[in-house]
C-alpha positions in Angstrom: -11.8 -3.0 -49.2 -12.1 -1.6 -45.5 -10.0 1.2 -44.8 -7.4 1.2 -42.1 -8.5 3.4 -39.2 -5.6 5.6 -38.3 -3.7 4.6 -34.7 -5.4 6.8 -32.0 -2.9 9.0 -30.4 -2.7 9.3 -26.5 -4.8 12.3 -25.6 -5.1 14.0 -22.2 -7.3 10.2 -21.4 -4.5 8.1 -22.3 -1.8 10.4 -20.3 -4.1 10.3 -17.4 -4.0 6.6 -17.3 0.1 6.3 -18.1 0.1 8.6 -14.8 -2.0 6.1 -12.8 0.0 3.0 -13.9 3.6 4.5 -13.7 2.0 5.5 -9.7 0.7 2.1 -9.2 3.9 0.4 -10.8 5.9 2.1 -8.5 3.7 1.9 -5.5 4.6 -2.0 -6.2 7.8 -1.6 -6.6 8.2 0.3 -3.2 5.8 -2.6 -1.6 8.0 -5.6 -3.0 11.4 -3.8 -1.8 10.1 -3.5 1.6 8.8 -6.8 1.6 11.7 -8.2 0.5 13.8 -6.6 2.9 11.9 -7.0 6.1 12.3 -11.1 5.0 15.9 -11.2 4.4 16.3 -9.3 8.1 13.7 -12.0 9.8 16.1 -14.8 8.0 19.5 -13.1 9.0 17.8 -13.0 13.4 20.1 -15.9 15.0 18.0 -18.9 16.2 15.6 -18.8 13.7 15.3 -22.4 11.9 13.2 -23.1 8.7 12.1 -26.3 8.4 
């Protein structure tokens, strides 16, 4: 039979990239909330129309 290979656990590698994804997920975040934002103040500017 072919023996099960033990999970790898998160070394100073894996924490390194957890680091980079948690600053790039909130980066995002930060990015869609301002994004958001500046759209619902252009759609709240009298005299604008959408068609």
């Amino acid at each position: 039979m072919a023996e099960k290979k033990s999970p790898k656990k998160h070394g100073q590698s894996g924490s390194a990239r957890e680091d980079r994804l948690k600053a790039a997920l909130k980066a995002n975040l930060a990015r869609r909330k301002a994004q958001a934002k500046a759209r619902s103040a252009q759609d709240d500017r009298p005299g604008q129309h959408k068609d």
